[in-house]
N, CA, C and O atoms as a GROMACS GRO file, in nm:
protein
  340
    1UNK      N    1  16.267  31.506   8.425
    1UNK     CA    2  16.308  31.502   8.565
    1UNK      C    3  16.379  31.632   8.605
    1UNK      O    4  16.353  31.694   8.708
    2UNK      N    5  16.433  31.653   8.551
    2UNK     CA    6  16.571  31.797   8.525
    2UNK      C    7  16.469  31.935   8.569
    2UNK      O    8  16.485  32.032   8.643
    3UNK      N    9  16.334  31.873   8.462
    3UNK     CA   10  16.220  32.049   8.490
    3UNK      C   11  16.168  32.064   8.567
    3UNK      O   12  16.134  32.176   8.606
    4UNK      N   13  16.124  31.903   8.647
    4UNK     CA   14  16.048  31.907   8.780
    4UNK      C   15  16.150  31.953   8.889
    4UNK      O   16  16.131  32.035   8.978
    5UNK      N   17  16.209  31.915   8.875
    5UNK     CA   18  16.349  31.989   8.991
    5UNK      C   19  16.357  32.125   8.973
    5UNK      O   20  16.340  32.191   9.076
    6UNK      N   21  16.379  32.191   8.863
    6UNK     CA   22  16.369  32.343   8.879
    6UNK      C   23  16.252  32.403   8.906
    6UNK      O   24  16.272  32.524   8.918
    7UNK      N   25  16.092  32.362   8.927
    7UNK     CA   26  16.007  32.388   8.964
    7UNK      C   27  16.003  32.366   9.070
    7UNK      O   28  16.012  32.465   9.144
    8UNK      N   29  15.992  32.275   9.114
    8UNK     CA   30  16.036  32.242   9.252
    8UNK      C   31  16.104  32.317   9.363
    8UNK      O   32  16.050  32.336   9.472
    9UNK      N   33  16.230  32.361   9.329
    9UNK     CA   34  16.293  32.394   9.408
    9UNK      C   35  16.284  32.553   9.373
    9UNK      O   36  16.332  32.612   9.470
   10UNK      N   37  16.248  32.634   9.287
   10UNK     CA   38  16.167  32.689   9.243
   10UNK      C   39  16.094  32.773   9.322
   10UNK      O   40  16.111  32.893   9.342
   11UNK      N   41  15.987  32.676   9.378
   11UNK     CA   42  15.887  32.690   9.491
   11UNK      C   43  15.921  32.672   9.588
   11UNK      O   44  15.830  32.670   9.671
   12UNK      N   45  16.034  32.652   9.632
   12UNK     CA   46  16.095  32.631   9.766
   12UNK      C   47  16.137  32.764   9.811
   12UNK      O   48  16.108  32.819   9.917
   13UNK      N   49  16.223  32.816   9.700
   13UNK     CA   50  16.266  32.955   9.705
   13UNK      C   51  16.165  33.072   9.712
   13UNK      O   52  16.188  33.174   9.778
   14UNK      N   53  16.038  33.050   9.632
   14UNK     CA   54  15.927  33.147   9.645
   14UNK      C   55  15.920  33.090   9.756
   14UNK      O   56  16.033  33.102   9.804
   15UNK      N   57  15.853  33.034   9.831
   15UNK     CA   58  15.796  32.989   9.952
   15UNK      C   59  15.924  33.065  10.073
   15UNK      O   60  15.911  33.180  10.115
   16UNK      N   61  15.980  33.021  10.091
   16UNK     CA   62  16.128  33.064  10.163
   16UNK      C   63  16.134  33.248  10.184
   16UNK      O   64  16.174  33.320  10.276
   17UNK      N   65  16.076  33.272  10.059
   17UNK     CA   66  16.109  33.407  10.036
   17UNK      C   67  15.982  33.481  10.059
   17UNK      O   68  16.006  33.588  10.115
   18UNK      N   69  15.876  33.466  10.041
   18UNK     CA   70  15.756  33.487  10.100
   18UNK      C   71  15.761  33.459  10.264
   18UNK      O   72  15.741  33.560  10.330
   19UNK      N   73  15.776  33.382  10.310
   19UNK     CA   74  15.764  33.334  10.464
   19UNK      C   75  15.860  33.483  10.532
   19UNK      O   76  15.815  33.555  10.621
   20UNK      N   77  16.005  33.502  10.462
   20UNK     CA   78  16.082  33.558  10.543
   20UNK      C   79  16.047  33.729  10.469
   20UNK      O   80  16.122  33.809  10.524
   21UNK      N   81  15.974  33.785  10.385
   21UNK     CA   82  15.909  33.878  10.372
   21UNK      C   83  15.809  33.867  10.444
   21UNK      O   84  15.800  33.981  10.490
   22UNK      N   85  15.719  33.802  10.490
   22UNK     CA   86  15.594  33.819  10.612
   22UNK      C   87  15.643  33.861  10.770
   22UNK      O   88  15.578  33.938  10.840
   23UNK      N   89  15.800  33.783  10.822
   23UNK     CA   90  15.841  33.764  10.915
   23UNK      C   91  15.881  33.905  10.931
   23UNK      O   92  15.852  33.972  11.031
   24UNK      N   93  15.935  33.940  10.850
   24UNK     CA   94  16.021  34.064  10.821
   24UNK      C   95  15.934  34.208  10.806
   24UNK      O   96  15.994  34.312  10.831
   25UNK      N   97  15.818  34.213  10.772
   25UNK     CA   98  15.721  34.338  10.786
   25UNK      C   99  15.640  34.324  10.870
   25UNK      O  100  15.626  34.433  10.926
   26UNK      N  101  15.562  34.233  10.922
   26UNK     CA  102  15.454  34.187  11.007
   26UNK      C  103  15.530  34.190  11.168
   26UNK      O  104  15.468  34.197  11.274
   27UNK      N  105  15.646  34.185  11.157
   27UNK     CA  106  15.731  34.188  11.325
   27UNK      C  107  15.696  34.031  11.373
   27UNK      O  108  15.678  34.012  11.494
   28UNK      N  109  15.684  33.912  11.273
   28UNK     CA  110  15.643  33.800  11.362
   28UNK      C  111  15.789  33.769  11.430
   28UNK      O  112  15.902  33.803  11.394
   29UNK      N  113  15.741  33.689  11.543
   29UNK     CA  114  15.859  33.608  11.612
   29UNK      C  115  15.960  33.774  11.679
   29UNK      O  116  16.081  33.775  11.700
   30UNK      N  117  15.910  33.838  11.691
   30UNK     CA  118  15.977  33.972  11.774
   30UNK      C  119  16.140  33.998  11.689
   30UNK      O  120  16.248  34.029  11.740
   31UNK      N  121  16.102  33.970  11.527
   31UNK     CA  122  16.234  34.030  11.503
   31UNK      C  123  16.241  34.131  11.446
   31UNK      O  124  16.130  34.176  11.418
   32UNK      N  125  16.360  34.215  11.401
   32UNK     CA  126  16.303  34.375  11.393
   32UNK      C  127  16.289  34.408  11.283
   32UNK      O  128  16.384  34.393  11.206
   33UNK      N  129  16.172  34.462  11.239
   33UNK     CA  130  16.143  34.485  11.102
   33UNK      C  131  16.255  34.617  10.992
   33UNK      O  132  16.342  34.698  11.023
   34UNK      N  133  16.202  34.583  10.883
   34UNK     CA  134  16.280  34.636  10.796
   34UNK      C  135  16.252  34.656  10.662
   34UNK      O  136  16.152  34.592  10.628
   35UNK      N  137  16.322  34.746  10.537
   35UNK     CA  138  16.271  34.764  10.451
   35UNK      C  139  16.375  34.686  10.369
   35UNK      O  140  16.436  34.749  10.284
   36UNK      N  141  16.406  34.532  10.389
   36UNK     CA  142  16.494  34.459  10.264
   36UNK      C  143  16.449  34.348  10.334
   36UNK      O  144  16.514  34.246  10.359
   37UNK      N  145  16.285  34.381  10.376
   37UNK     CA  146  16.232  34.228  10.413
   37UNK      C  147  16.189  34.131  10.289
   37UNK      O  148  16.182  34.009  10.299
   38UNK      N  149  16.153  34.226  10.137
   38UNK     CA  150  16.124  34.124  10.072
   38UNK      C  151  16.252  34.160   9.967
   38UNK      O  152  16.211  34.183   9.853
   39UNK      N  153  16.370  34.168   9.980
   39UNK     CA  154  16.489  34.170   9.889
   39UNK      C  155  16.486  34.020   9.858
   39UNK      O  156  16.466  34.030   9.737
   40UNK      N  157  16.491  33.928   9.874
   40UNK     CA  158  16.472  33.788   9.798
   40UNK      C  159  16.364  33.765   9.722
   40UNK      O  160  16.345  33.656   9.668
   41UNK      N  161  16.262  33.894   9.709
   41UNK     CA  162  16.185  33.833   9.583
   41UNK      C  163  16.226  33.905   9.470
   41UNK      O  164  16.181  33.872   9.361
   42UNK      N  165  16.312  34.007   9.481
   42UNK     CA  166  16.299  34.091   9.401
   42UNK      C  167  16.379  34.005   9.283
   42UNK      O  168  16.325  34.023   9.173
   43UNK      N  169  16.490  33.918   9.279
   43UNK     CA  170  16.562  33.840   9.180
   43UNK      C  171  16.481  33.728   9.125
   43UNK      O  172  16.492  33.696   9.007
   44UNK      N  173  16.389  33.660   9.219
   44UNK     CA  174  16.298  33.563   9.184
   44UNK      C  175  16.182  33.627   9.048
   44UNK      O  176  16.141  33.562   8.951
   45UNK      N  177  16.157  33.746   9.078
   45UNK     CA  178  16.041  33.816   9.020
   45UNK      C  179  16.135  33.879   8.898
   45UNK      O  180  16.050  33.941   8.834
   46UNK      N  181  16.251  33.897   8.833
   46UNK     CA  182  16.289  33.936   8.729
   46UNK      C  183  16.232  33.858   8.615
   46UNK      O  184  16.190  33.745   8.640
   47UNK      N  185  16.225  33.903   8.495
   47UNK     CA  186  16.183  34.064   8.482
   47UNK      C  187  16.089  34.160   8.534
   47UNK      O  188  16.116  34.280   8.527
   48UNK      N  189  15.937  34.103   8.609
   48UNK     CA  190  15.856  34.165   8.631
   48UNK      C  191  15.877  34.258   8.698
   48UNK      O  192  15.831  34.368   8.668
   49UNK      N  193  15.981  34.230   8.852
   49UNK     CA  194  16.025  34.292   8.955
   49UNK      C  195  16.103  34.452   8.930
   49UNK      O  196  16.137  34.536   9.014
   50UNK      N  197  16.114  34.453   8.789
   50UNK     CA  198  16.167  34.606   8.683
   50UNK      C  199  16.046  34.654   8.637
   50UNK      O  200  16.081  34.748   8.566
   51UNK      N  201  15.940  34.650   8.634
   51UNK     CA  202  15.859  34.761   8.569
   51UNK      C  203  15.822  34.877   8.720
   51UNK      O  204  15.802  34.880   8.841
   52UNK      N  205  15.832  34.961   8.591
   52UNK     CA  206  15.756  35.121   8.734
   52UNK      C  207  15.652  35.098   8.761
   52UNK      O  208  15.605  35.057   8.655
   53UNK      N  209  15.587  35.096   8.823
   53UNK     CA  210  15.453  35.112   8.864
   53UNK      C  211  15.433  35.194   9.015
   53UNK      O  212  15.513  35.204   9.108
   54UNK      N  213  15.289  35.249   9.000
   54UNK     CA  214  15.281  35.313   9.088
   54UNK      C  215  15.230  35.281   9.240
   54UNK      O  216  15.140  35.197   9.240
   55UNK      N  217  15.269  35.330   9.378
   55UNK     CA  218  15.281  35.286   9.487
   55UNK      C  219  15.200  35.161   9.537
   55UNK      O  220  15.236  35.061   9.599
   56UNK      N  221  15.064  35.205   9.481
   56UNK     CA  222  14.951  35.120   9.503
   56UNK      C  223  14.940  34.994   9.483
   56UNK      O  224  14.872  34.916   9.551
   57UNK      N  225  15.040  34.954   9.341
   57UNK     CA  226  15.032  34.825   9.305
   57UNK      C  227  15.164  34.782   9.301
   57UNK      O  228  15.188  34.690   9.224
   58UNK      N  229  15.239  34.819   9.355
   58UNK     CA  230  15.407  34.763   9.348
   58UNK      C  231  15.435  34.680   9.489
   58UNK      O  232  15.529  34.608   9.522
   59UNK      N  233  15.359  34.705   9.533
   59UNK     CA  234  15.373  34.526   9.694
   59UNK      C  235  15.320  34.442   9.621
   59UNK      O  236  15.386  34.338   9.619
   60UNK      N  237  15.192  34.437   9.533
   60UNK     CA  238  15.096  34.251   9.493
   60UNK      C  239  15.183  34.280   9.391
   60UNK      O  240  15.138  34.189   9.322
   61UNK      N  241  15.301  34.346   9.295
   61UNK     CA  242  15.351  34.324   9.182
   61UNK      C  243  15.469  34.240   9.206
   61UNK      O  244  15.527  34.144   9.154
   62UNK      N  245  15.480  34.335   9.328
   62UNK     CA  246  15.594  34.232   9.401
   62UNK      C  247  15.654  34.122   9.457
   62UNK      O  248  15.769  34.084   9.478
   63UNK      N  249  15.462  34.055   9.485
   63UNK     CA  250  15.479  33.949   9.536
   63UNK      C  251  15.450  33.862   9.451
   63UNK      O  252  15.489  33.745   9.461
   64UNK      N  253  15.364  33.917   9.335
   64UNK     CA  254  15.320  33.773   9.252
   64UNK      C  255  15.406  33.814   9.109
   64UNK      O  256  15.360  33.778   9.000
   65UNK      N  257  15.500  33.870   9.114
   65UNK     CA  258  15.593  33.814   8.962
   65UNK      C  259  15.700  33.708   8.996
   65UNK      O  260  15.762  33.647   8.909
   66UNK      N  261  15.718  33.689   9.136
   66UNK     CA  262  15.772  33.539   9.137
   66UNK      C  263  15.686  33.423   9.085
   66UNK      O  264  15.716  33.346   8.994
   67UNK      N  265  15.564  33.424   9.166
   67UNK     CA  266  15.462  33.322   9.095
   67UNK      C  267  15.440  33.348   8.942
   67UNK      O  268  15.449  33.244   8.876
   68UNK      N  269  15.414  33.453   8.876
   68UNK     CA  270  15.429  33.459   8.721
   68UNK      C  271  15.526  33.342   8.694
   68UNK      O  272  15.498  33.228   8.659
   69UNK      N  273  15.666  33.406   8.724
   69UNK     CA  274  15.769  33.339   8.651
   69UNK      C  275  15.773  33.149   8.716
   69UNK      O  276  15.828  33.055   8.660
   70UNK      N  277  15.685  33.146   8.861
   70UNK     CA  278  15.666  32.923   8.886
   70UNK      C  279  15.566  32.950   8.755
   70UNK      O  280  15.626  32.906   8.656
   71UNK      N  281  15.453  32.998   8.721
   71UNK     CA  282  15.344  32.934   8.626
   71UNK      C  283  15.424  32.947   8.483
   71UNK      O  284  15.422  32.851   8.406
   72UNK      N  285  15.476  33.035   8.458
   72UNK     CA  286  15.528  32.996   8.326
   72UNK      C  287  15.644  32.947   8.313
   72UNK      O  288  15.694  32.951   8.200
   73UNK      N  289  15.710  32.897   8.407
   73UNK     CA  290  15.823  32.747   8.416
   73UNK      C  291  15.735  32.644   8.446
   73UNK      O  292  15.768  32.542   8.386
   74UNK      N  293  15.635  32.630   8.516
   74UNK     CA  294  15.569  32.546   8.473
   74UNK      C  295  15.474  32.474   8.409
   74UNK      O  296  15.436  32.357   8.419
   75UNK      N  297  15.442  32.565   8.342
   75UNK     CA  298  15.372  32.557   8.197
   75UNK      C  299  15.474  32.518   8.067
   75UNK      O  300  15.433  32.442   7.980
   76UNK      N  301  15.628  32.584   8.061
   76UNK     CA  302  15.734  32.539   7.999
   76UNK      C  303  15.717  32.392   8.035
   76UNK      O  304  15.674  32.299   7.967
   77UNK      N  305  15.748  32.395   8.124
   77UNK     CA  306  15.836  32.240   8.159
   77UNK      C  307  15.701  32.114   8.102
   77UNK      O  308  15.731  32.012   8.040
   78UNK      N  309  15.558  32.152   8.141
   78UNK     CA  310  15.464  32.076   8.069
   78UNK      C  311  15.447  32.094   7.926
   78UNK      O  312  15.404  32.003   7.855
   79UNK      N  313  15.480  32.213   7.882
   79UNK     CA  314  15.474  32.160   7.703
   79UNK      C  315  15.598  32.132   7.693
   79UNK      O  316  15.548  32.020   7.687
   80UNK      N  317  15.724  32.118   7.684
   80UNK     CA  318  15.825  32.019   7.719
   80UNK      C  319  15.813  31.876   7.728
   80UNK      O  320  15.857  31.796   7.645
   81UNK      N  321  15.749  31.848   7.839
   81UNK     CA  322  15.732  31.680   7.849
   81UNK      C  323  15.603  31.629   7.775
   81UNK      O  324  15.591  31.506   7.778
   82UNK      N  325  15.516  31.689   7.718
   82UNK     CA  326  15.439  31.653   7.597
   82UNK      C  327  15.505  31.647   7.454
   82UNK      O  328  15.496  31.556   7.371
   83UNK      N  329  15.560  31.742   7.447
   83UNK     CA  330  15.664  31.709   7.306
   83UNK      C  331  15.753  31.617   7.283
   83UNK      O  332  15.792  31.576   7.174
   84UNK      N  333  15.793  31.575   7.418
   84UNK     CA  334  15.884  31.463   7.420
   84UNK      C  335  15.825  31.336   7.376
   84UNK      O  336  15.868  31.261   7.289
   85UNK      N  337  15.668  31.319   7.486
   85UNK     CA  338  15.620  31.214   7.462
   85UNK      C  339  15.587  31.183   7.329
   85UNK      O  340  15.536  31.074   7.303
   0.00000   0.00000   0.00000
């Protein structure tokens, strides 16, 4: 119960943090854009959110090492509740 909750909420925070990185570069809803529109993924995405990489691929690195780190909490949390069983 404990793992589904941290996945969970988890994805609330990616989700949350994605929405207000779209809002935040795209100018939706007329608010004024900026460059610490996606500063909430960058803690979600640790460790990935630390490697150098070059210009080209550091926005999709950026956006999907949060999702890295939901699939392999939730891949944890399922071999977890198989071992239990």
């Amino acid at each position: 119960m404990t793992c589904r909750l941290m996945v969970i909420t988890f994805a609330v925070l990616y989700a949350v943090a994605i929405s207000l990185f779209l809002v935040g570069t795209f100018d939706w809803f007329e608010l004024q854009t900026g460059p610490l529109a996606g500063l909430l993924l960058i803690p979600l995405g640790l460790p990935w959110s630390l490697i150098e990489a070059p210009d080209a691929i550091r926005l999709p690195l950026g956006i999907g090492a949060p999702f890295l780190n939901l699939v392999i909490l939730w891949v944890a949390c399922r071999l977890i509740r198989k071992r239990n069983l």
